[in-house]
DRENDO-1510 file (C-alpha; in Angstrom, 1 decimal, always signed):
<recs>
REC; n; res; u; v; w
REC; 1; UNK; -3.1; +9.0; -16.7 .
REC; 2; UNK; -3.9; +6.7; -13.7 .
REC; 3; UNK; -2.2; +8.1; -10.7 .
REC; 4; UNK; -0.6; +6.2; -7.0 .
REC; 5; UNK; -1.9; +8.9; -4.7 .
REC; 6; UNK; -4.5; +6.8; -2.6 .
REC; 7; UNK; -2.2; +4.0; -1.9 .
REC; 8; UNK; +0.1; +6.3; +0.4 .
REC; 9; UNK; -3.2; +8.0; +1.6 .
REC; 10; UNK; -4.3; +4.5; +2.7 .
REC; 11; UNK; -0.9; +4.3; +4.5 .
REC; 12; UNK; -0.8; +7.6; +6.2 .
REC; 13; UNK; -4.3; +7.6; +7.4 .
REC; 14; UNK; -3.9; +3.9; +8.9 .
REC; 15; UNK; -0.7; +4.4; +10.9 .
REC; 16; UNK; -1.9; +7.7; +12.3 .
REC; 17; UNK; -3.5; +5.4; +14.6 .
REC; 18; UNK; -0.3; +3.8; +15.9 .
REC; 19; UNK; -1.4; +3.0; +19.5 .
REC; 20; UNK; -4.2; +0.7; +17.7 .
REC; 21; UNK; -1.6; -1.2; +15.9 .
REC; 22; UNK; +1.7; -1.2; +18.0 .
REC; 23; UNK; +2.8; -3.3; +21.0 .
REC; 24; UNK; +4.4; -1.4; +23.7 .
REC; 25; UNK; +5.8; +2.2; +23.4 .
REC; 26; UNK; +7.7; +2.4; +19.5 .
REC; 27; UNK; +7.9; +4.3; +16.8 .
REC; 28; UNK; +7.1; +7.3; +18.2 .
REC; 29; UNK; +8.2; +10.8; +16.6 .
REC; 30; UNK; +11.9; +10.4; +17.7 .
REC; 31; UNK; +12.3; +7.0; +15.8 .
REC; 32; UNK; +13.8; +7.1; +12.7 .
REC; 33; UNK; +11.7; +4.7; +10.8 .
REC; 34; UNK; +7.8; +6.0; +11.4 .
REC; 35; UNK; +5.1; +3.4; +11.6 .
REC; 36; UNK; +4.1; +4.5; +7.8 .
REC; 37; UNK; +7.8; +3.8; +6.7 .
REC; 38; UNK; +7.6; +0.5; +8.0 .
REC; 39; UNK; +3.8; -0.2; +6.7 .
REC; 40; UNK; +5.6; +0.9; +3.5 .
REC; 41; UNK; +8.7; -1.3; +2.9 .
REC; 42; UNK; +7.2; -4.4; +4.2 .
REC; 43; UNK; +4.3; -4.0; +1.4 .
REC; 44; UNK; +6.7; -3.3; -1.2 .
REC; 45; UNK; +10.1; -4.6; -0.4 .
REC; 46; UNK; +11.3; -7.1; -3.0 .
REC; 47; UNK; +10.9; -10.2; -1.1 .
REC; 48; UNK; +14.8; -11.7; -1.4 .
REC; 49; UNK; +15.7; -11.7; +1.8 .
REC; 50; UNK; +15.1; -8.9; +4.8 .
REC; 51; UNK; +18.9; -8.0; +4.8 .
REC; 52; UNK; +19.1; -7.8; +1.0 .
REC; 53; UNK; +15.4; -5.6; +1.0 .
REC; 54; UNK; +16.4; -3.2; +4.0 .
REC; 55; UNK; +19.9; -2.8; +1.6 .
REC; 56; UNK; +18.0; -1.5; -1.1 .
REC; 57; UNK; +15.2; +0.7; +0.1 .
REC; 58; UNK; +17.4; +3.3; +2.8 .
REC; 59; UNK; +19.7; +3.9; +0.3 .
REC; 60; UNK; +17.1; +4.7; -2.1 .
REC; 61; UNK; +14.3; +6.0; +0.0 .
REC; 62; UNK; +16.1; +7.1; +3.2 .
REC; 63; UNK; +19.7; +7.9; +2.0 .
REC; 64; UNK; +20.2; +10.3; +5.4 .
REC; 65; UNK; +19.9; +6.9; +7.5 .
REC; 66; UNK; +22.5; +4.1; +8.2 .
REC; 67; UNK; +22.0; +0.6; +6.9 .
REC; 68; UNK; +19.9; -0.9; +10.3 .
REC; 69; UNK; +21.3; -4.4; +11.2 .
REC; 70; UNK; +18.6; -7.9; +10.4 .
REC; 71; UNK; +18.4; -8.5; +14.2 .
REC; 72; UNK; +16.9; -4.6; +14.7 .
REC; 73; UNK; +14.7; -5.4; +11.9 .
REC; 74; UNK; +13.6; -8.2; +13.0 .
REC; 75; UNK; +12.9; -6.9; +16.8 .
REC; 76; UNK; +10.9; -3.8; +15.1 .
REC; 77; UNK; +8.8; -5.3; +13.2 .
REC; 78; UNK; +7.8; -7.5; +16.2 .
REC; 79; UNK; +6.0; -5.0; +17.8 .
REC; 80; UNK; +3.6; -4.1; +14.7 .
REC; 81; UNK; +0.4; -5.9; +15.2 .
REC; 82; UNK; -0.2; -7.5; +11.5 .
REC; 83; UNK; -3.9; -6.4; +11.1 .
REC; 84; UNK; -2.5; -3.0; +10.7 .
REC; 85; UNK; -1.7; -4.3; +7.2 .
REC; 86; UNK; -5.6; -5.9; +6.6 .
REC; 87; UNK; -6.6; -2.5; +7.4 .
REC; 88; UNK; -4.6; -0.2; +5.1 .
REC; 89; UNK; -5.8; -2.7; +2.3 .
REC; 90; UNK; -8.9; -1.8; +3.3 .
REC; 91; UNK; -8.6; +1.9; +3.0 .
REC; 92; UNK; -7.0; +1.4; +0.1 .
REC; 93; UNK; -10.4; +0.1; -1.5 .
REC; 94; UNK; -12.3; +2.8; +1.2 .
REC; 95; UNK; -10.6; +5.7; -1.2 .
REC; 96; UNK; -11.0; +4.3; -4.8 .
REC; 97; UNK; -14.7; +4.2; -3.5 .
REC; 98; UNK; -15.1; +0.5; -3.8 .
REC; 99; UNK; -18.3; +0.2; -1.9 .
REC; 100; UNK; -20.7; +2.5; -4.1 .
REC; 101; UNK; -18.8; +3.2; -7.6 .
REC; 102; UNK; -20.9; +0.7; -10.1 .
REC; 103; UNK; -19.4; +2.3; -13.0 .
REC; 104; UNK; -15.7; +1.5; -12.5 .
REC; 105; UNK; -16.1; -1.6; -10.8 .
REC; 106; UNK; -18.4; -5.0; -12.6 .
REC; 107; UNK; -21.4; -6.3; -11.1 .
REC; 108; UNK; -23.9; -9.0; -12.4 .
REC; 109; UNK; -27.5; -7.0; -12.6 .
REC; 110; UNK; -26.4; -4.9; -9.9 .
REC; 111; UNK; -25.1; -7.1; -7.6 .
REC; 112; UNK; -21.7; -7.6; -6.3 .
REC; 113; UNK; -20.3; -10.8; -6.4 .
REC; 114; UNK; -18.2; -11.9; -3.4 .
REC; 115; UNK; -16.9; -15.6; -2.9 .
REC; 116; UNK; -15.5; -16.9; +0.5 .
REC; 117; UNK; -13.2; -19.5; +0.4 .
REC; 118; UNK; -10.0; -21.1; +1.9 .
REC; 119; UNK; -6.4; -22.7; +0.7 .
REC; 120; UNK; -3.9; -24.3; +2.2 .
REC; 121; UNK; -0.6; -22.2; +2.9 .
REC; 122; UNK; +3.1; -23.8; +3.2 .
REC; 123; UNK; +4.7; -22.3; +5.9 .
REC; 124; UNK; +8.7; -22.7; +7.2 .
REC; 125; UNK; +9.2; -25.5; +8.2 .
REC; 126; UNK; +11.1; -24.7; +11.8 .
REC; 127; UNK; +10.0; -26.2; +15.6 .
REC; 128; UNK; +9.2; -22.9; +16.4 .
REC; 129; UNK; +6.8; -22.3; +13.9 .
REC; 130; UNK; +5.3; -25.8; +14.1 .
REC; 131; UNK; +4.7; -24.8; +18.0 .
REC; 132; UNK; +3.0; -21.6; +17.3 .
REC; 133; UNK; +0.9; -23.2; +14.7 .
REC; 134; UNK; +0.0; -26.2; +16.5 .
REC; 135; UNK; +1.2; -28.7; +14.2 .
REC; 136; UNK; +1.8; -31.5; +16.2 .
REC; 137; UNK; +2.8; -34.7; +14.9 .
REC; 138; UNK; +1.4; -38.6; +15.0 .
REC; 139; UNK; +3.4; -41.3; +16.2 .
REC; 140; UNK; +3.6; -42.4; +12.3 .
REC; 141; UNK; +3.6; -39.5; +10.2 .
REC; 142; UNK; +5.2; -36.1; +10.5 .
REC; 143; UNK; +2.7; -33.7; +9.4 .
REC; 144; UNK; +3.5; -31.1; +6.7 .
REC; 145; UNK; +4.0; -27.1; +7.7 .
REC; 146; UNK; +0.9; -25.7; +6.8 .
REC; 147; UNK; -1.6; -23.2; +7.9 .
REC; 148; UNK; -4.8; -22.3; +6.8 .
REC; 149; UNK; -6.0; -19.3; +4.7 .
REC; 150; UNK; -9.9; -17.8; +4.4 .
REC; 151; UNK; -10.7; -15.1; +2.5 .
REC; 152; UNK; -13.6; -13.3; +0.9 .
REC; 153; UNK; -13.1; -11.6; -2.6 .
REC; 154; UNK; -14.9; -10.0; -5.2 .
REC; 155; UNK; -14.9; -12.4; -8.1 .
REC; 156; UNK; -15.7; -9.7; -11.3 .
REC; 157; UNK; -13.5; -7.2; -9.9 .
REC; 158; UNK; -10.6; -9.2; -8.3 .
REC; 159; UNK; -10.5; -7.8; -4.7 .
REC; 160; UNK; -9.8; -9.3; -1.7 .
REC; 161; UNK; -12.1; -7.8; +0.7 .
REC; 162; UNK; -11.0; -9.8; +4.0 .
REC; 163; UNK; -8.6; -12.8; +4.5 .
REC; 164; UNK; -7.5; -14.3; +7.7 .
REC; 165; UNK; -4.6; -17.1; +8.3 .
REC; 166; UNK; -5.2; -20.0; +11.0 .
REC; 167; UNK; -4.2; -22.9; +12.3 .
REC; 168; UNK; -4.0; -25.7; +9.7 .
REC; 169; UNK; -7.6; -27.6; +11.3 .
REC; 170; UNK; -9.3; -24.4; +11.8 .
REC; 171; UNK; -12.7; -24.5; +10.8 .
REC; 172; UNK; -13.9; -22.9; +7.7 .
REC; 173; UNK; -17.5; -22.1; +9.2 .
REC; 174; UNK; -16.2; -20.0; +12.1 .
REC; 175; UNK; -14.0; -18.2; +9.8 .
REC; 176; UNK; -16.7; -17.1; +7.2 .
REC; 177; UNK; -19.2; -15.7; +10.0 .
REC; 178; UNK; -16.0; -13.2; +11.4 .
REC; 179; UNK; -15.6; -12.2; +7.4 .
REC; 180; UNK; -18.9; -11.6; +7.6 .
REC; 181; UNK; -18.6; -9.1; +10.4 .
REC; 182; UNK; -15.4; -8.0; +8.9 .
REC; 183; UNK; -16.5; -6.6; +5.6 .
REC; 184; UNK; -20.7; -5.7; +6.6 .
REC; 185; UNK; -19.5; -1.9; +6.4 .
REC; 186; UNK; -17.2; -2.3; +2.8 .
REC; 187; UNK; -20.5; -3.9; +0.9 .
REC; 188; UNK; -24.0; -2.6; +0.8 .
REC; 189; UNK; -25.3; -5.6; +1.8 .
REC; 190; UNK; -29.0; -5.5; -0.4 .
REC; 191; UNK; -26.5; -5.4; -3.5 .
REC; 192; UNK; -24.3; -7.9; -2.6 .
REC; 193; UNK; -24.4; -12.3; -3.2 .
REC; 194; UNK; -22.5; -14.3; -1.4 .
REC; 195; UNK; -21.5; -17.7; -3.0 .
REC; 196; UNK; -20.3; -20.6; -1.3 .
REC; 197; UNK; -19.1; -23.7; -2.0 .
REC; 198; UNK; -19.9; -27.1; -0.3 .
REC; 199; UNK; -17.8; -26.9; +2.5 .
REC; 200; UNK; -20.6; -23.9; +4.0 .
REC; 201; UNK; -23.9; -25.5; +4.5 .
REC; 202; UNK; -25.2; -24.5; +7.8 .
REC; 203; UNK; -28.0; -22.6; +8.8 .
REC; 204; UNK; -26.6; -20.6; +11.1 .
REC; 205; UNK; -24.4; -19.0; +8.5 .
REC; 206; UNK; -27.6; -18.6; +6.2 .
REC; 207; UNK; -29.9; -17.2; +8.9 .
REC; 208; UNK; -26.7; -14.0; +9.2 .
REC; 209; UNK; -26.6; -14.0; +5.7 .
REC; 210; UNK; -30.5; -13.3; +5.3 .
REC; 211; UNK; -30.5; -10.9; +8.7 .
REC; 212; UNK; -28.1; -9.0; +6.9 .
REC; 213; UNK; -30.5; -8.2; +4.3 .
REC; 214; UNK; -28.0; -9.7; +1.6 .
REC; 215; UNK; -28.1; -13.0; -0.5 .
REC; 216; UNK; -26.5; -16.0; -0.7 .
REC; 217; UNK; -25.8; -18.8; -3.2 .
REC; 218; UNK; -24.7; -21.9; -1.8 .
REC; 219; UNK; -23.9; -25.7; -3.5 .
REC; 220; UNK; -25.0; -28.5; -1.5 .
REC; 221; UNK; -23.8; -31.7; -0.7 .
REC; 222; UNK; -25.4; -34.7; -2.1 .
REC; 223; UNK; -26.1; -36.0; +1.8 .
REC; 224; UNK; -27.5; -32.6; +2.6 .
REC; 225; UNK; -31.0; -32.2; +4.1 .
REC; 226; UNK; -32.3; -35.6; +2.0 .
REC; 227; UNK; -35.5; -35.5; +3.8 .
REC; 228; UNK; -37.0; -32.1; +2.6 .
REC; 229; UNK; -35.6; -32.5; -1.0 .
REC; 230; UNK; -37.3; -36.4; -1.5 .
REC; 231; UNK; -40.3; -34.6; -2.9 .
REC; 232; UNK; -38.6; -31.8; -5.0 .
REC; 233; UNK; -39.6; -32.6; -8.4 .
REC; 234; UNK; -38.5; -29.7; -10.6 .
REC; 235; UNK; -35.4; -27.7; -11.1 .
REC; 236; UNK; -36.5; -24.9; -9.6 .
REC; 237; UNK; -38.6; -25.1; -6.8 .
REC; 238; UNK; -39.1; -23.7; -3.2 .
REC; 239; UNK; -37.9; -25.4; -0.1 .
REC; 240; UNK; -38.6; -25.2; +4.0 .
REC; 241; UNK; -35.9; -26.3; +6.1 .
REC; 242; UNK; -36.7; -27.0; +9.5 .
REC; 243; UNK; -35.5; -25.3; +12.6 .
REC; 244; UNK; -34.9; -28.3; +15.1 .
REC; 245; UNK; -33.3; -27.9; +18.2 .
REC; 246; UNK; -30.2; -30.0; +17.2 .
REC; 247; UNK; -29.7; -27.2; +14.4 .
REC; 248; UNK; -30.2; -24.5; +17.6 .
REC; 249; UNK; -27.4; -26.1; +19.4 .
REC; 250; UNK; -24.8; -25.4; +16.8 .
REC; 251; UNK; -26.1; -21.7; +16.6 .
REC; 252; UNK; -23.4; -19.5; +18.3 .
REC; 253; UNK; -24.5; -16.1; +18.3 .
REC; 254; UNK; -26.7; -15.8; +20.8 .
REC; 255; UNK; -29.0; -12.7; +19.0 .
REC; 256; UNK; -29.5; -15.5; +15.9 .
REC; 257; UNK; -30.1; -17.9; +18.1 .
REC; 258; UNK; -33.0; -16.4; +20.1 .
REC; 259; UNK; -34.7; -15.1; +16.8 .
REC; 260; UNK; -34.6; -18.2; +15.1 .
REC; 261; UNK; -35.4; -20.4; +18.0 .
REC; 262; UNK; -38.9; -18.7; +17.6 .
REC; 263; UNK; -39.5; -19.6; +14.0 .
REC; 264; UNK; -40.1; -23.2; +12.9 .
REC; 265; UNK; -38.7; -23.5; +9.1 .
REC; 266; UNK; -35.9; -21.0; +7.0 .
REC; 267; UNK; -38.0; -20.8; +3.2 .
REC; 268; UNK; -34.9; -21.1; +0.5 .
REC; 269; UNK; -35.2; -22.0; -3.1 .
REC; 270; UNK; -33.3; -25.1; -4.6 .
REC; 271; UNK; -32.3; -25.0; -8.0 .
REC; 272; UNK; -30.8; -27.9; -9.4 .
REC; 273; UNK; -27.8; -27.3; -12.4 .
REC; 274; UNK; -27.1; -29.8; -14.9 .
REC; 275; UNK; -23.1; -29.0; -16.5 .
REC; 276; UNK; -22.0; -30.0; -20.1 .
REC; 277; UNK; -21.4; -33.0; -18.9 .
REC; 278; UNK; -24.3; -34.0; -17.7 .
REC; 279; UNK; -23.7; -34.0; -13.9 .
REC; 280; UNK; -26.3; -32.6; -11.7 .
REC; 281; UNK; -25.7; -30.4; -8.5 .
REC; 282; UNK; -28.2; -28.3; -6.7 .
REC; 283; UNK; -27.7; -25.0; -5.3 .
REC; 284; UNK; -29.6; -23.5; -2.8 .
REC; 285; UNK; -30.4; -19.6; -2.8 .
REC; 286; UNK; -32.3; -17.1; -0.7 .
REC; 287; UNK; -33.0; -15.3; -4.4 .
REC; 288; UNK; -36.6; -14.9; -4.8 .
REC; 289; UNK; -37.4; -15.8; -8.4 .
REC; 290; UNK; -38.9; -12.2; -9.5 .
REC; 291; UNK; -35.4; -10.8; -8.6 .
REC; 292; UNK; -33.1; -13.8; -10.7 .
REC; 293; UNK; -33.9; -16.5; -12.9 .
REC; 294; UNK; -32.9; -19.7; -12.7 .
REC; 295; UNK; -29.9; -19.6; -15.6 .
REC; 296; UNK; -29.1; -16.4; -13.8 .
REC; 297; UNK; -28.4; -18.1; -11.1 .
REC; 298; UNK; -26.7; -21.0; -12.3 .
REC; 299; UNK; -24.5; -18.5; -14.1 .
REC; 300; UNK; -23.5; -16.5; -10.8 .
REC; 301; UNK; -22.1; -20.1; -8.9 .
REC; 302; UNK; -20.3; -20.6; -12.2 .
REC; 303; UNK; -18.1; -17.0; -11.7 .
REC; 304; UNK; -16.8; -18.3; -8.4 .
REC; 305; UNK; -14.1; -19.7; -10.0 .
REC; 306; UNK; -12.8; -16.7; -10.2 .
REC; 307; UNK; -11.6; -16.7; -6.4 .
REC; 308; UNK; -9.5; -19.8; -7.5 .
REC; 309; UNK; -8.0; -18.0; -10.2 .
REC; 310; UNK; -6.8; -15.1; -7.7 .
REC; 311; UNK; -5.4; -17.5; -5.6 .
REC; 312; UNK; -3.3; -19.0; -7.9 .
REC; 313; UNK; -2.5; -15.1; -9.0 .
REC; 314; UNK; -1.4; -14.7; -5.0 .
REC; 315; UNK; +0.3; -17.9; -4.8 .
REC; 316; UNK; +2.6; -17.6; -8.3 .
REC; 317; UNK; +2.6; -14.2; -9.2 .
REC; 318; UNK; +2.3; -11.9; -5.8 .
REC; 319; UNK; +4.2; -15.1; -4.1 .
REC; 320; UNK; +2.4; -14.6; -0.8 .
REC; 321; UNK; +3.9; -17.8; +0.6 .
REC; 322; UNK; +7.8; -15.8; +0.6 .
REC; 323; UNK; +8.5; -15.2; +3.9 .
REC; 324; UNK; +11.2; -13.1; +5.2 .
REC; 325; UNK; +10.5; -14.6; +9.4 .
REC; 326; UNK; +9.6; -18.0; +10.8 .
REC; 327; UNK; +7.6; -16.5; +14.0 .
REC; 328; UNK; +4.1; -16.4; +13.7 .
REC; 329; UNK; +3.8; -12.5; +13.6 .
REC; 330; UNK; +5.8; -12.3; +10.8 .
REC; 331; UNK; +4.2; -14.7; +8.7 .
REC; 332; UNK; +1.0; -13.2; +8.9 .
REC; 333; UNK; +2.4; -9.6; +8.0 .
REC; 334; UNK; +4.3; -11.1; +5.2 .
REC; 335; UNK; +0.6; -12.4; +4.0 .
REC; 336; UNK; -1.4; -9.7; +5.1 .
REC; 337; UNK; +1.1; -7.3; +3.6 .
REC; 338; UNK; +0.8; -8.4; -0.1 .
REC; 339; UNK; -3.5; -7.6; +0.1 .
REC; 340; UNK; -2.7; -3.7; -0.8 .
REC; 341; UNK; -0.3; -5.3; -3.5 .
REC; 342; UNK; -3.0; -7.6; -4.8 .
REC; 343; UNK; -5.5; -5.1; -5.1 .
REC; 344; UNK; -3.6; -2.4; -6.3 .
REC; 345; UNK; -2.9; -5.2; -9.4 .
REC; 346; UNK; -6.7; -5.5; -9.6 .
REC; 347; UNK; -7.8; -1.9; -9.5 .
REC; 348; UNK; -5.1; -1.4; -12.4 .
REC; 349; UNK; -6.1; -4.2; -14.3 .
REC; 350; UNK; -9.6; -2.4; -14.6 .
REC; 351; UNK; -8.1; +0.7; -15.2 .
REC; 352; UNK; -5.8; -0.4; -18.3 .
REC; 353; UNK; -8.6; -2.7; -20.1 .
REC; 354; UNK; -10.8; +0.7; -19.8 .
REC; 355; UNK; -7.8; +2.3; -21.4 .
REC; 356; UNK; -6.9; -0.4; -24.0 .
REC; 357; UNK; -10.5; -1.1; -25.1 .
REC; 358; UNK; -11.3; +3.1; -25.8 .
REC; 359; UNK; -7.7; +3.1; -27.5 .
REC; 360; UNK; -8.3; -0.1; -29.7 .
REC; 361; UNK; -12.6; +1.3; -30.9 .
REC; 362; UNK; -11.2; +4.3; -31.8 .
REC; 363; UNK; -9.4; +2.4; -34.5 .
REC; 364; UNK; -12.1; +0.6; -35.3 .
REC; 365; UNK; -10.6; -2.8; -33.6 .
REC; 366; UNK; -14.1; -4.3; -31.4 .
REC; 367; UNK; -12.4; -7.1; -30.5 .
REC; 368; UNK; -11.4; -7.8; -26.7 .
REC; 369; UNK; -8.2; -6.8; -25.1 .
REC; 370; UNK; -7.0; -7.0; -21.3 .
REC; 371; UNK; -3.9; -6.0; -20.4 .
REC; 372; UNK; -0.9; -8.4; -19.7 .
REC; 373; UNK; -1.1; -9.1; -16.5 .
REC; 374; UNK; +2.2; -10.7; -16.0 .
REC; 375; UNK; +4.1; -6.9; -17.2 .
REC; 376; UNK; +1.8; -5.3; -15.0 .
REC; 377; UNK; +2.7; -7.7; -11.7 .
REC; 378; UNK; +6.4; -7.0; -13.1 .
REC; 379; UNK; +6.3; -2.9; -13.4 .
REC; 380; UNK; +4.2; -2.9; -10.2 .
REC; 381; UNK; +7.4; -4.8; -8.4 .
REC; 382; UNK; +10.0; -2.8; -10.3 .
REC; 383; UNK; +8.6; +0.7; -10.7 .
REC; 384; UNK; +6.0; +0.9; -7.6 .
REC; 385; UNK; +8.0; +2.2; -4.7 .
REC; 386; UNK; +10.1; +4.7; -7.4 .
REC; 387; UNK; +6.8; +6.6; -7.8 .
REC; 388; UNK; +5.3; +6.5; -4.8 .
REC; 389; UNK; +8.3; +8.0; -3.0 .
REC; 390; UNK; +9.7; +10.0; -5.6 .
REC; 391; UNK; +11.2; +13.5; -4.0 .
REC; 392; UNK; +10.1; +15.3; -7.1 .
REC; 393; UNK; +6.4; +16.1; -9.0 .
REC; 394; UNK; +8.1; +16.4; -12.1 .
REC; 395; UNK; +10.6; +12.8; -11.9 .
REC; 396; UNK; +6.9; +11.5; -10.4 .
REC; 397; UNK; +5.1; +12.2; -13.6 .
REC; 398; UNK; +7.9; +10.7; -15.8 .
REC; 399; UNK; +8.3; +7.6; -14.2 .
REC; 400; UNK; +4.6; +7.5; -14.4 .
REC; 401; UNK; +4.0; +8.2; -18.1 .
REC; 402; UNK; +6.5; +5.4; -18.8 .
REC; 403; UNK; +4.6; +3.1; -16.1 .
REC; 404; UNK; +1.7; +3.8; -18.3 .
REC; 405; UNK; +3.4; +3.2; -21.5 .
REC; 406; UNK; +4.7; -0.1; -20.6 .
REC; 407; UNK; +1.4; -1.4; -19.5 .
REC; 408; UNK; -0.4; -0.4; -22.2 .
REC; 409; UNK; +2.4; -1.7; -24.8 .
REC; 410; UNK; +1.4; -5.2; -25.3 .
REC; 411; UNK; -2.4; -6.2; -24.5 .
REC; 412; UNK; -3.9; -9.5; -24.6 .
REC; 413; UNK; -6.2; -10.6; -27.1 .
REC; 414; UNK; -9.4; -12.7; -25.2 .
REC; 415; UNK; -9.8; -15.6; -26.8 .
REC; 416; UNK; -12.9; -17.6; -26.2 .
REC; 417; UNK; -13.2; -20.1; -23.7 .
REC; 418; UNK; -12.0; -24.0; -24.5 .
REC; 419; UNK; -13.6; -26.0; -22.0 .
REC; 420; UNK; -11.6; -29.3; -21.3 .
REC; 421; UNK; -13.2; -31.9; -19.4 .
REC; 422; UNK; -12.5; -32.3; -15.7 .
REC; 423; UNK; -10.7; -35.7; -15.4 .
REC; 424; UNK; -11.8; -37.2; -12.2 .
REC; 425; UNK; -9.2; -38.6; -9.8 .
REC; 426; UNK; -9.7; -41.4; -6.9 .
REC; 427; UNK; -9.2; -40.1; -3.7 .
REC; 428; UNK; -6.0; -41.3; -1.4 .
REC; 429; UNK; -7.2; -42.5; +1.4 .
REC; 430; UNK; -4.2; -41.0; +3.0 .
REC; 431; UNK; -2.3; -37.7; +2.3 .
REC; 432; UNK; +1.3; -38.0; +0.5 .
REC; 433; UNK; +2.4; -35.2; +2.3 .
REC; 434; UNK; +2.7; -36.9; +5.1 .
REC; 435; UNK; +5.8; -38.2; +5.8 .
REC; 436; UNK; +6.6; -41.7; +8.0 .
REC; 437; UNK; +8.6; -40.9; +11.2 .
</recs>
């Protein structure tokens, strides 16, 4: 039986450090909302709207309280500092022993997988919001609400180890090296691969990549450093990149900077793909050949798709972009709040294909099975808050059992993959959002 007790663990041991994650003097022990209850409904609360949410849950969860008005909502939850939120996700994977458990969680020959990436966000569409995110408009076009997401994610497991939201022209380089520092105690960094896509080439961001003793797979640009790969001949071959002191000026970390400003050339390796269509793109790796092949690695930059996947799970199944404010603070709680949702969903999903694939050998049924992950996003909405808060042990294990049940009801066949060809698009040379003034 899989049970919910870490995910209010993750929540009790994070807002015991209130002063780190409230602004002023608030919820202290005479409030009648703790910091925890808070942390609570705003992760799980149904996402209609606050009024309708707040309705629901003190009935049902705090029945000896009245009914608190939007407005003292509102000015509440204004004074919790929203990385209190990226922490207890955190935790969360901190107590299902994410870091070092290899035999509940998927890795490719040992190695952890983990993708950085961004998307765009919609955000509401209100002056206010505009202000605080800096959107400013041109004397022709009114620019569309939007703000910027990065994250970093485990790609066979589903996680979402670190994400950050930013202004809509924030730059995606900065943002990596801060996951970077961010997640360098949730990974064990010797195990780990880091795969980027073409928007990361810089040699900063390689040189903290290889001085954390980790790996890193990255797809270059066609224009990229044209001068050292002239005389590459073969598909796999080694590669020096030159440390000049143009590269040096873009180096902001000052430790980096000094050691590398010492050495005259980073030696990578440069492994050029060629997909069923017959297009070739090169990669370019710190992976020394003894420890991966060439396929091997080919195959890895091929499973970062997965972080586009999750992103469309976040986007149309956890509906990250419903917000329930139009300040800046609320915004990113409202995002950072659904990351111990998301992973919850992903640490489940392993748990039930464990479950259903033991349940359908012993029937002699070999064939592969996942659980439907659209009744799981459903019973986690509908059933989640019921069993963590549940007064009684016994009523717990019931509404448990029949949790389980419904999960494991109707699994998914896997079918195998149908590739269809990528149809290629011309770019606009301007972007339709945009809307004349």
């Amino acid at each position: 039986m899989i049970d919910f007790d870490h995910v209010l663990d993750a929540i009790n041991d994070v807002t015991q450090k209130s002063e780190k994650y409230v602004i002023g003097n608030h919820f202290t022990e005479q409030s009648s909302l703790s910091l925890a209850d808070w942390a609570t409904f705003l992760s799980f609360k149904e996402d209609k709207t606050l009024q309708s949410d707040i309705e629901n849950y003190i009935p049902n969860y705090k029945p000896e309280l009245d009914i608190p008005s939007k407005q003292f909502i509102s000015s509440q939850r204004s004074y919790i500092k929203p990385i209190m939120f990226q922490d207890i996700s955190k935790r969360y994977l901190e107590l299902i022993d994410y870091k070092y458990d290899n035999q509940t969680f998927k890795t490719f020959k040992g190695f952890r997988l983990c993708a950085g990436d961004g998307s765009d966000f919609e955000i509401p569409d209100f002056p206010e919001t505009r202000a605080e995110f800096n959107i400013k408009n041109t004397p022709k076009y009114r620019k569309p609400a939007m703000c910027k997401f990065s994250s970093i994610q485990d790609v066979l497991n589903g996680f979402i180890l670190d994400g950050t939201v930013a202004d809509y022209k924030a730059g995606e380089l900065p943002l990596m090296h801060q996951h970077l520092k961010d997640v360098k105690n949730m990974i064990v960094p010797e195990k780990t691969i880091w795969t980027l896509d073409r928007g990361y080439p810089a040699m900063e961001l390689y040189a903290k990549i290889i001085e954390m003793n980790s790996y890193f797979i990255v797809r270059l640009r066609k224009d990229s450093y044209i001068e050292e790969r002239m005389n590459i001949k073969q598909e796999d071959s080694p590669i020096s990149l030159k440390i000049t002191k143009d590269c040096l000026k873009k180096f902001h970390d000052p430790e980096l900077k000094n050691i590398y400003s010492k050495k005259w050339t980073i030696n990578l390796r440069i492994i050029t793909i060629t997909n069923k269509n017959g297009e070739k793109y090169s990669l370019l790796t710190n992976i020394p050949k003894k420890v991966l092949g060439t396929k091997e690695i080919g195959e890895i930059y091929k499973l970062r798709w997965g972080i586009e996947t999750n992103y469309n799970t976040m986007k149309n199944r956890i509906y990250i972009e419903n917000y329930s404010g139009k300040r800046r603070i609320c915004i990113e709680q409202d995002i950072y709040s659904k990351f111990l949702k998301f992973n919850i969903f992903h640490y489940l999903k392993i748990k039930f294909n464990k479950l259903i694939k033991n349940k359908k050998e012993q029937i002699g049924d070999y064939r592969k099975y996942q659980v439907d992950q659209a009744n799981l996003i459903r019973n986690l909405k509908d059933k989640l808050l019921l069993i963590l808060l549940s007064k009684s042990r016994k009523i717990q294990e019931k509404l448990m059992k029949n949790f389980h049940k419904s999960c494991m009801r109707y699994p998914n066949r896997v079918k195998k993959n149908k590739t269809t060809p990528r149809k290629k698009k011309v770019r606009r040379c301007y972007n339709i959002q945009y809307q004349p003034t």
